[in-house]
C-alpha positions as CSV (number, residue, x, y, z in Angstrom):
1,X,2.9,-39.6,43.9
2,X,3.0,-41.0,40.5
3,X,-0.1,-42.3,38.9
4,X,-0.4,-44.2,35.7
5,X,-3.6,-45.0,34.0
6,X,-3.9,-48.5,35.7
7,X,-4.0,-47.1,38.9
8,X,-7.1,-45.3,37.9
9,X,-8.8,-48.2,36.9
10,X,-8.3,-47.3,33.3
11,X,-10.3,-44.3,32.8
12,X,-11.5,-43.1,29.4
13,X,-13.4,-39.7,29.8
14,X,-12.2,-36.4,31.9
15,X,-13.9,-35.6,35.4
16,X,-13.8,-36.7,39.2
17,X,-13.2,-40.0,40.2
18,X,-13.0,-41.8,43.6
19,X,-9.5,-42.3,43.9
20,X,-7.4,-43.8,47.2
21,X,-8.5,-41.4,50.1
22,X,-10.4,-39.2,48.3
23,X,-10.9,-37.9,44.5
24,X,-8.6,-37.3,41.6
25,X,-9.4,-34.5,38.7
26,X,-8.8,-35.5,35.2
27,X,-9.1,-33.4,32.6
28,X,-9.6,-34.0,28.2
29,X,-5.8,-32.8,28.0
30,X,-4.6,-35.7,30.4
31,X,-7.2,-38.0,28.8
32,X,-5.6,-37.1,25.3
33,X,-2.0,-38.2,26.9
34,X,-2.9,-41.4,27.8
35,X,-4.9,-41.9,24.4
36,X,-1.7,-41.6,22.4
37,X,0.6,-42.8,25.1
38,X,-0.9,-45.5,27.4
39,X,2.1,-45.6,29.0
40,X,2.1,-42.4,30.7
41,X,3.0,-41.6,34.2
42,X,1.4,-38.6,35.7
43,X,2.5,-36.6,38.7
44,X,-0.3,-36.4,41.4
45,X,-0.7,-33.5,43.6
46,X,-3.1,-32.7,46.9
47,X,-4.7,-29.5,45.6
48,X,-6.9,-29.2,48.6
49,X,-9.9,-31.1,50.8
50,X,-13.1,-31.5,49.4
51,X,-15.9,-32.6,51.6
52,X,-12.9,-33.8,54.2
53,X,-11.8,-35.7,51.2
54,X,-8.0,-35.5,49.5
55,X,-8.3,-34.2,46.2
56,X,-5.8,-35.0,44.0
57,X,-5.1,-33.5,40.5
58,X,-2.4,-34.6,37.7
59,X,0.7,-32.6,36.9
60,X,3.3,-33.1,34.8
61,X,3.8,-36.6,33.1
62,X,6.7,-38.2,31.8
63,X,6.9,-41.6,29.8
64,X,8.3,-44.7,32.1
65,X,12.1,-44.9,30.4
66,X,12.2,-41.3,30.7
67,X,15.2,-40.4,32.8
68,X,15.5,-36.5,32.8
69,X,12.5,-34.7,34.2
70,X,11.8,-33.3,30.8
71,X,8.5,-33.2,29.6
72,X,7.7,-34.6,26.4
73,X,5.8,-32.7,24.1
74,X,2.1,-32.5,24.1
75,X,0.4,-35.3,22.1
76,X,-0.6,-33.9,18.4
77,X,-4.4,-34.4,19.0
78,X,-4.6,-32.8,22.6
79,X,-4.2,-29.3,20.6
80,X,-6.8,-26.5,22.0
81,X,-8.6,-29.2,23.6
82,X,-9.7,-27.6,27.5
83,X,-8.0,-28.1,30.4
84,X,-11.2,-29.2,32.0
């Protein structure tokens, strides 16, 4: 399922969020993605049930007139920042 910052209510700061039928994960590297490129479009997984709750975490990413599944590069300030 693909999830853009929007549909997250527009987010600022990593952690877990209520989101659709359960929670999504969102870490300061994903956070850093959408800081320098709003537009991003994230990939969102079911990594497993939590509480009898979905739980949902974000893959890869692409930008929306991206058409080969090519990832682009890693924003400049997202460098050694923690994955969660």
């Amino acid at each position: 399922m693909d999830v853009s910052r929007t549909d997250c209510g527009g987010i600022t700061g990593a952690g877990e969020y209520r989101f659709r039928d359960g929670h999504l994960i969102v870490t300061l590297y994903q956070i850093a993605i959408w800081a320098e490129r709003p537009q991003a479009i994230f990939t969102a997984v079911t990594s497993r049930f939590h509480n009898s709750m979905k739980l949902y975490v974000l893959a890869s990413w692409r930008l929306p007139d991206t058409a080969s599944a090519d990832q682009p590069p890693a924003p400049a300030n997202a460098e050694g920042m923690s994955l969660h």
